[in-house]
KOLKEZA-951322 format. One line per field, with one value per residue: x, y, z of N, C-alpha, C in turn; residue number from 1; chain; residue in one letter. Coordinates in steps of 0.05 Angstrom, whole numbers. Layout:
# residues N
n_u <- (X; ...)
n_v <- (Y; ...)
n_w <- (Z; ...)
ca_u <- (X; ...)
ca_v <- (Y; ...)
ca_w <- (Z; ...)
c_u <- (X; ...)
c_v <- (Y; ...)
c_w <- (Z; ...)
marfi <- (NUM; ...)
dopa <- (A; ...)
pavex <- (A; ...)
***
This chain:
# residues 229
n_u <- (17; 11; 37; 1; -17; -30; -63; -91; -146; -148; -205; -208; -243; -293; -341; -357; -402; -452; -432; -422; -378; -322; -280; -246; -265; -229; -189; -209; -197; -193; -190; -136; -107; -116; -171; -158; -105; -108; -141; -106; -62; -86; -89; -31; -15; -34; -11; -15; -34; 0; 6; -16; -65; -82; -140; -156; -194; -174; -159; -147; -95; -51; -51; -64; -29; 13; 16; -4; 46; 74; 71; 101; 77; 50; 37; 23; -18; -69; -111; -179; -235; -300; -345; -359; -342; -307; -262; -250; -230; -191; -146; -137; -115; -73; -50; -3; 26; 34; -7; -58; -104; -155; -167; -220; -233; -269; -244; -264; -288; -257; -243; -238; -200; -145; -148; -193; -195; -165; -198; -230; -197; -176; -223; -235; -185; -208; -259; -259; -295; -308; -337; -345; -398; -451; -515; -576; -604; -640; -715; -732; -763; -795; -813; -853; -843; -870; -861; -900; -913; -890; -881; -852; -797; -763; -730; -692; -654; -627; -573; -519; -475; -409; -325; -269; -277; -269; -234; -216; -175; -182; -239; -251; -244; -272; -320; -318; -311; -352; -393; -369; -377; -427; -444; -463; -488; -474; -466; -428; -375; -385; -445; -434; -406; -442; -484; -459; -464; -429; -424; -417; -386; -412; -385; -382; -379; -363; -394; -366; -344; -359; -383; -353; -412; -445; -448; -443; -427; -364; -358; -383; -331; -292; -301; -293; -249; -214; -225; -214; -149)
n_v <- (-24; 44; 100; 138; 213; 271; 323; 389; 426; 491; 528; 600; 634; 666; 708; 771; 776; 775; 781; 844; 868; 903; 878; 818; 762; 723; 756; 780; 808; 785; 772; 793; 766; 744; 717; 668; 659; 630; 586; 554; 545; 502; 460; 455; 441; 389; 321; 286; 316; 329; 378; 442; 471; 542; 573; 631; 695; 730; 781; 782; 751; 777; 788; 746; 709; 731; 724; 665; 633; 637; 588; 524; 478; 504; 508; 527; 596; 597; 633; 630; 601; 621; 589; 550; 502; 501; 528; 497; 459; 491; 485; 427; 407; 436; 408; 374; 322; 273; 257; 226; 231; 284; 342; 379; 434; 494; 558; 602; 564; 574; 556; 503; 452; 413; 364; 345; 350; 303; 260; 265; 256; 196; 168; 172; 140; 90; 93; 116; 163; 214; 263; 321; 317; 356; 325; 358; 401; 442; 459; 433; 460; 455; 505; 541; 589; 635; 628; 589; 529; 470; 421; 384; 362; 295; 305; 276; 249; 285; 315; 375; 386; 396; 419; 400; 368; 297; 265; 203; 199; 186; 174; 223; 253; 233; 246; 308; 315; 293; 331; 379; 372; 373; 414; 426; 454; 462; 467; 437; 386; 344; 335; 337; 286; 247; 255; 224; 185; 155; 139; 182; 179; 209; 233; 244; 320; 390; 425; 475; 484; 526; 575; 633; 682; 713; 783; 774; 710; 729; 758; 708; 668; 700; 690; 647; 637; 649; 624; 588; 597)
n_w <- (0; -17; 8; 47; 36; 50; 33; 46; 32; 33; 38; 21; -13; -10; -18; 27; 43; 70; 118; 123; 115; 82; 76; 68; 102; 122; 139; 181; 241; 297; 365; 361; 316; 250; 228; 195; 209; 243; 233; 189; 231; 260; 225; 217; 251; 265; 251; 213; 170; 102; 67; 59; 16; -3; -33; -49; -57; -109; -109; -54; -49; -43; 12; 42; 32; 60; 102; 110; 94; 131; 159; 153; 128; 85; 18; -21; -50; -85; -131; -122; -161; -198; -177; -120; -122; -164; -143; -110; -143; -169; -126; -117; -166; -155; -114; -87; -123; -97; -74; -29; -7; 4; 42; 61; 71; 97; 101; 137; 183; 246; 285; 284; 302; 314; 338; 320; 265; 254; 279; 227; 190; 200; 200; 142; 116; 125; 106; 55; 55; 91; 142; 196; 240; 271; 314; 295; 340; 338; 325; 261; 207; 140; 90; 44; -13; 10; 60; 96; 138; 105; 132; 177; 189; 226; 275; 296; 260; 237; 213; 218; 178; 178; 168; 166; 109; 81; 31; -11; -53; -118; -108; -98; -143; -187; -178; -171; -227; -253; -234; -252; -302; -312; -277; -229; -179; -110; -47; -16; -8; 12; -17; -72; -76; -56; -104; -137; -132; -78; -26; 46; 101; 166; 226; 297; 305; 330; 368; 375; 329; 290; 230; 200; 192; 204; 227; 289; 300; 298; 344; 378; 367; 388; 441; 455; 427; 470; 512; 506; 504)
ca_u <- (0; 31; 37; -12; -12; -60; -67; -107; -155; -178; -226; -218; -253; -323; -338; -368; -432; -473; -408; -432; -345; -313; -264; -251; -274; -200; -179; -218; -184; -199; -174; -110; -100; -128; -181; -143; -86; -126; -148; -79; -47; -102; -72; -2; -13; -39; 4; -24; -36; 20; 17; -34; -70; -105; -156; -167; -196; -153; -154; -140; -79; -14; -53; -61; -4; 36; 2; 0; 74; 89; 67; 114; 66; 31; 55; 10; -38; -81; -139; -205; -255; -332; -358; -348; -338; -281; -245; -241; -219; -154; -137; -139; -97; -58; -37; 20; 28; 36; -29; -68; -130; -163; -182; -223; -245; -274; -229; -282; -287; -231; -243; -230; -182; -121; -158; -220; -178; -148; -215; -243; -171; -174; -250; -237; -168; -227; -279; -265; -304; -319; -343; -357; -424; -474; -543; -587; -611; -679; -741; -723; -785; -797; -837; -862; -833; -880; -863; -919; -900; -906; -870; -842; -777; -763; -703; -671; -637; -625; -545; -502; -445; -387; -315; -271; -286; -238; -241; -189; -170; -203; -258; -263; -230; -294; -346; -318; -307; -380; -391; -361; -389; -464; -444; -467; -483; -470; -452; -400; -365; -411; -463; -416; -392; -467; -491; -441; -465; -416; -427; -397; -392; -408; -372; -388; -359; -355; -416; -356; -333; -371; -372; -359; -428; -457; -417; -453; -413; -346; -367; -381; -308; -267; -309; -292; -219; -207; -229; -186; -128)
ca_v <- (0; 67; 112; 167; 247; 288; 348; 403; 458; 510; 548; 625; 648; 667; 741; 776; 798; 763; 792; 868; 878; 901; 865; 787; 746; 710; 775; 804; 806; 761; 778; 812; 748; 747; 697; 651; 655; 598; 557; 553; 538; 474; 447; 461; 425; 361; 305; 266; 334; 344; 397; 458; 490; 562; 582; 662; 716; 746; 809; 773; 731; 787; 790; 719; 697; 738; 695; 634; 626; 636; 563; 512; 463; 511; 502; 539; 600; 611; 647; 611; 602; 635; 577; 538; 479; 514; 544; 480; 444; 492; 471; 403; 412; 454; 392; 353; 289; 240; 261; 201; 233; 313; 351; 403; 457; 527; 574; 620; 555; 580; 540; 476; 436; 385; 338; 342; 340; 273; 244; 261; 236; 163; 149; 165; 130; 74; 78; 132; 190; 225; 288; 327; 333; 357; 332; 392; 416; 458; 441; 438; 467; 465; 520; 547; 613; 644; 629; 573; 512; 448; 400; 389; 335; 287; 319; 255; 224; 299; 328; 398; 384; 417; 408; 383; 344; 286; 243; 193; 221; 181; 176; 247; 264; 224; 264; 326; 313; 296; 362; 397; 360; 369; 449; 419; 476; 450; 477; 426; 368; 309; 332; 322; 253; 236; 253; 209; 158; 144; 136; 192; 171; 227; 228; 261; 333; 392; 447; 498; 494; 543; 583; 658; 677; 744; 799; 763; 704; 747; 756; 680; 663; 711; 690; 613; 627; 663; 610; 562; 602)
ca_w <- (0; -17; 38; 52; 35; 56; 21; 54; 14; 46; 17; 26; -30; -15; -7; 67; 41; 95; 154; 122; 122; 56; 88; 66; 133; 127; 153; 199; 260; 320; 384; 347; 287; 226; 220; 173; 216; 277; 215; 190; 255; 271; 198; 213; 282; 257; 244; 189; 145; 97; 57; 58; -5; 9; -45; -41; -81; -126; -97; -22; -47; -30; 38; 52; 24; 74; 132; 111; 84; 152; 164; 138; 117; 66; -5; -50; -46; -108; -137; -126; -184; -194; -162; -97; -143; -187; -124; -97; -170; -174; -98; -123; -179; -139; -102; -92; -136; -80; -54; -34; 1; 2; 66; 41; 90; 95; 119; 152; 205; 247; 314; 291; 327; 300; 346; 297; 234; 257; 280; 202; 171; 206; 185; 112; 106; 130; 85; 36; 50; 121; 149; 217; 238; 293; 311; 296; 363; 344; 315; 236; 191; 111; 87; 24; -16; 26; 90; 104; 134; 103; 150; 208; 198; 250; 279; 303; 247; 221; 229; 217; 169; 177; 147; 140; 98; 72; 15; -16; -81; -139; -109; -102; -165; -200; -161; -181; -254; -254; -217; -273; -328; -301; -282; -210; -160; -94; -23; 3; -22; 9; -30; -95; -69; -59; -120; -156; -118; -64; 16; 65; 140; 192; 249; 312; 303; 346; 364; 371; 301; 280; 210; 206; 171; 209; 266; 317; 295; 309; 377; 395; 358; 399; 467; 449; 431; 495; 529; 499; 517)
c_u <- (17; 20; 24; 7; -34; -48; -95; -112; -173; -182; -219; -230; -286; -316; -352; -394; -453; -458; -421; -408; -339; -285; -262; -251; -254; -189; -188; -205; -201; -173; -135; -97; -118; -146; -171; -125; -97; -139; -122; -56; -60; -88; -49; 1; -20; -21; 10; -41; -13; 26; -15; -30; -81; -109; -165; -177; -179; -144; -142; -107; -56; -25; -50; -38; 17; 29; 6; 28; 91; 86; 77; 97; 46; 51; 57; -4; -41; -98; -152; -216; -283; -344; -337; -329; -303; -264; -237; -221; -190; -140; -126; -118; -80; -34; -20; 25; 27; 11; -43; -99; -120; -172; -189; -243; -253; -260; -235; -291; -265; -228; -246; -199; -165; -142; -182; -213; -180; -166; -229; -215; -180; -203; -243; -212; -183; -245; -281; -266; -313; -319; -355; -384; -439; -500; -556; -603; -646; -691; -736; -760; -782; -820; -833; -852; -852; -883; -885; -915; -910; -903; -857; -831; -773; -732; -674; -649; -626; -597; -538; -484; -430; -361; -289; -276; -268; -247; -221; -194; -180; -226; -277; -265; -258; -315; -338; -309; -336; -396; -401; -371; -412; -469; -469; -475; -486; -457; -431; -399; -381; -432; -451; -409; -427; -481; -485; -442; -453; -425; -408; -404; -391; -398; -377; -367; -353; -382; -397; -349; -355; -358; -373; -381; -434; -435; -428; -431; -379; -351; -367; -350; -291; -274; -295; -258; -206; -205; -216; -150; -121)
c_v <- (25; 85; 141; 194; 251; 317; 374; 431; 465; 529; 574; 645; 664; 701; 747; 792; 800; 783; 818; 876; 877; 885; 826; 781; 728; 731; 786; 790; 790; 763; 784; 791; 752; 720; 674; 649; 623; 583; 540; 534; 512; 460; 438; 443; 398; 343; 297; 294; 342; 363; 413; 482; 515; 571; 604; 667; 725; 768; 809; 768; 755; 789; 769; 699; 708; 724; 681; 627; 622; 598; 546; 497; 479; 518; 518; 573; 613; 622; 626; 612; 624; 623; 571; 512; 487; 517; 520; 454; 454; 485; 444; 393; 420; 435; 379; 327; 269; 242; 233; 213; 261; 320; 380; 417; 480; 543; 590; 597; 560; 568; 516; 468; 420; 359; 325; 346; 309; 255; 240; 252; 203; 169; 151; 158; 95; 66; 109; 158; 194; 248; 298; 321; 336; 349; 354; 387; 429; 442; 452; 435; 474; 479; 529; 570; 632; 657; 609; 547; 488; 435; 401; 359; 322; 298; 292; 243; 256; 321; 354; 391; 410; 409; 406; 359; 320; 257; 226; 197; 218; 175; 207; 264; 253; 239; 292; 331; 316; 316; 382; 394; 365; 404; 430; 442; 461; 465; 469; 405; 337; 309; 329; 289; 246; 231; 241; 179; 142; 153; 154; 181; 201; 218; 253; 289; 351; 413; 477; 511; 503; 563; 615; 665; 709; 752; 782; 733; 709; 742; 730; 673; 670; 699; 659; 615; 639; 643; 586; 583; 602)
c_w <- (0; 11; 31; 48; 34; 46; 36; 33; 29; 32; 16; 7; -40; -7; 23; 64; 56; 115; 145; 123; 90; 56; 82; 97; 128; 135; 172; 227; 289; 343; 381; 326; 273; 231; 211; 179; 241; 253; 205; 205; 268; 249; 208; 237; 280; 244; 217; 161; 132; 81; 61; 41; 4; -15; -42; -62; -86; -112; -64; -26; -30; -4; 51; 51; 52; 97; 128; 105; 113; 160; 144; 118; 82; 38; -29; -34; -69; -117; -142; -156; -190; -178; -139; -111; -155; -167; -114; -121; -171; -150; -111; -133; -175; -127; -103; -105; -122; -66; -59; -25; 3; 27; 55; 61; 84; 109; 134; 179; 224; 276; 312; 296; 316; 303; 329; 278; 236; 264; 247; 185; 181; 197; 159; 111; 119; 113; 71; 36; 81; 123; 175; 219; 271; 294; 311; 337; 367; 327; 287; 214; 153; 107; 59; 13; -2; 52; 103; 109; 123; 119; 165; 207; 222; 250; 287; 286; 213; 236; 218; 206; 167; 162; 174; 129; 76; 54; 0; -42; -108; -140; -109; -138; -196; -201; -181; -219; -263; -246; -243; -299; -333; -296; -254; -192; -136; -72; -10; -13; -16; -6; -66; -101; -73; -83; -145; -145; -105; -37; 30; 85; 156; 216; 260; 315; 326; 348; 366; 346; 272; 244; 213; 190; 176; 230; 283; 321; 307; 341; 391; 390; 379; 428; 461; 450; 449; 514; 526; 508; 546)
marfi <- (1; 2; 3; 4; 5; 6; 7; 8; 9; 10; 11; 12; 13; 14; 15; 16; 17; 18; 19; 20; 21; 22; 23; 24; 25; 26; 27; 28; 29; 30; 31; 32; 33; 34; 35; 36; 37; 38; 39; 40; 41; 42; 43; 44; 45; 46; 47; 48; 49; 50; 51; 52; 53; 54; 55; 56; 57; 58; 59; 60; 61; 62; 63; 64; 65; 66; 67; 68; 69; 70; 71; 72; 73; 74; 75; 76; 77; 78; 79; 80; 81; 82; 83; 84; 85; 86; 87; 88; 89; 90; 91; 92; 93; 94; 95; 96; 97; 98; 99; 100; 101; 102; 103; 104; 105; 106; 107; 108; 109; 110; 111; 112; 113; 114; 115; 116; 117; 118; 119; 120; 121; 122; 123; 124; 125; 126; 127; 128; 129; 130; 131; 132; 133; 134; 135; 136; 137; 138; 139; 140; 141; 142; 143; 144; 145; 146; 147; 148; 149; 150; 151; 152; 153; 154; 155; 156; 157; 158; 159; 160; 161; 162; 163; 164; 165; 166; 167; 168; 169; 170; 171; 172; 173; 174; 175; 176; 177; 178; 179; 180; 181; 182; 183; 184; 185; 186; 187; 188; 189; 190; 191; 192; 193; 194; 195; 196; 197; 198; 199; 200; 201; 202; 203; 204; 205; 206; 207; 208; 209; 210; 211; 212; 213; 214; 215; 216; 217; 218; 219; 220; 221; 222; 223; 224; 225; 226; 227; 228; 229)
dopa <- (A; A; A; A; A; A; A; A; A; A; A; A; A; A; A; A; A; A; A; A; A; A; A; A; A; A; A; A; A; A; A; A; A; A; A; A; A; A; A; A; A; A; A; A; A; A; A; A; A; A; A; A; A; A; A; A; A; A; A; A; A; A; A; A; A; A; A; A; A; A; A; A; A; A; A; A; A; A; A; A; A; A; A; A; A; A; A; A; A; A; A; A; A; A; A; A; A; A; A; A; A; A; A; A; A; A; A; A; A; A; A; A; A; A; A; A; A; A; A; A; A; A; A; A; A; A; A; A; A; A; A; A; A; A; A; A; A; A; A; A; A; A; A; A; A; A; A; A; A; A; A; A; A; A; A; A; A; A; A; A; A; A; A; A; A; A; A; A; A; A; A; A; A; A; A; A; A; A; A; A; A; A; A; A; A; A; A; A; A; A; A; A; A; A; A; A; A; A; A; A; A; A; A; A; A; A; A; A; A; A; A; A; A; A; A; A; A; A; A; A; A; A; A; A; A; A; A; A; A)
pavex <- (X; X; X; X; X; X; X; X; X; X; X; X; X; X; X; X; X; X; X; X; X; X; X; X; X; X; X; X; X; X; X; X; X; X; X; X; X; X; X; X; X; X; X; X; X; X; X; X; X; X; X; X; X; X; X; X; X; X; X; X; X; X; X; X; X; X; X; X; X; X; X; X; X; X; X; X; X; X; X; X; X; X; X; X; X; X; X; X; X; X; X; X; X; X; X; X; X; X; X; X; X; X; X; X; X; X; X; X; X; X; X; X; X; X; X; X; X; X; X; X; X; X; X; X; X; X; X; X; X; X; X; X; X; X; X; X; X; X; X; X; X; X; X; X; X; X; X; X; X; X; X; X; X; X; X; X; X; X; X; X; X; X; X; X; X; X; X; X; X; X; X; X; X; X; X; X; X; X; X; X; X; X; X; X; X; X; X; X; X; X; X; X; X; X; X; X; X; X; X; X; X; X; X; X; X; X; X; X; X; X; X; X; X; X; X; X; X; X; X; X; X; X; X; X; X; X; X; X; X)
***
């Protein structure tokens, strides 16, 4: 059996139109680091990650670049795509040849942990494909463009994915071909893998590793990584 590489892509290429910051949310400052500096540094701390891609906007890269280079393990950082899809394709490509398996994260999660890398590495060097997740918590409602509900899911057997998310490399490398071929729109990579007709495993993730989405957001982040120090 050849010997594992893990390749890590993280995402940073979405814009902050939700955060209300003209500011990319890989920068905005967090108790005096850059956002994208505590995603970075969970990577760089994990064993079994060996090299780390970062995916920016164009207009981000001479900023991000000067952060991340600081961390040995990071190899690349390149301009994302239009899509989620695309941004995560030149990552890919981006990657090292000996790569055997993808950890493909959002870089706006910035409170995950090594320890929760290395629980979603060992399941998918297991069976393939794995990914965080949380049971949802509230009462989960479908409703109508209206606002009218129709249904009311059973919440039990209904989870929170988060990332990363880690897949071994031709199985991913299938998925997203088919992706691209189909002009796929898609939010995360299990729903790629799924739709190509392969099995992810959830694994229990974390309720801290949270995404930056709104300021309020901000606020829980900095109260959380305080409290880890």
């Amino acid at each position: 059996m050849a010997e594992r590489f893990t390749s890590a892509i993280i995402v940073a290429a979405g814009d902050s139109t939700r955060m209300g910051y003209k500011l990319s949310k890989q920068l905005i400052p967090l108790n005096g680091h850059a956002a994208i500096e505590y995603t970075l540094k969970a990577f760089q701390q994990c064993s079994q990650i060996d090299e780390i891609i970062v995916v920016a906007r164009s207009k981000d890269i001479e900023d991000i670049a000067h952060i991340a280079f600081a961390f040995r393990k990071v190899s690349s950082v390149i301009a994302g795509g239009a899509t989620r899809v695309e941004s995560v394709q030149k990552g890919v490509f981006a990657a090292d040849k000996r790569t055997t398996h993808y950890a493909i994260h959002d870089g706006a999660r910035v409170l995950v942990t090594p320890e929760l890398i290395e629980k979603v590495l060992r399941a998918s060097f297991d069976c393939g494909a794995a990914a965080p997740g949380t049971p949802v918590t509230d009462t989960v409602k479908v409703a109508d463009e209206n606002g009218w509900i129709l249904s009311t899911p059973d919440r039990s057997s209904m989870w929170a994915v988060q990332t990363p998310q880690v897949f071994e490399k031709s199985l991913y490398r299938r998925a997203m071909a088919n992706a691209v071929e189909k002009q796929l729109s898609v939010t995360d990579d299990c729903s790629m893998v799924e739709v190509n007709g392969e099995k992810v495993r959830l694994i229990r993730g974390d309720y801290s590793n949270i995404k930056l989405t709104t300021p309020v957001d901000i606020t829980l982040a900095e109260a959380l990584l305080a409290k880890r120090k």
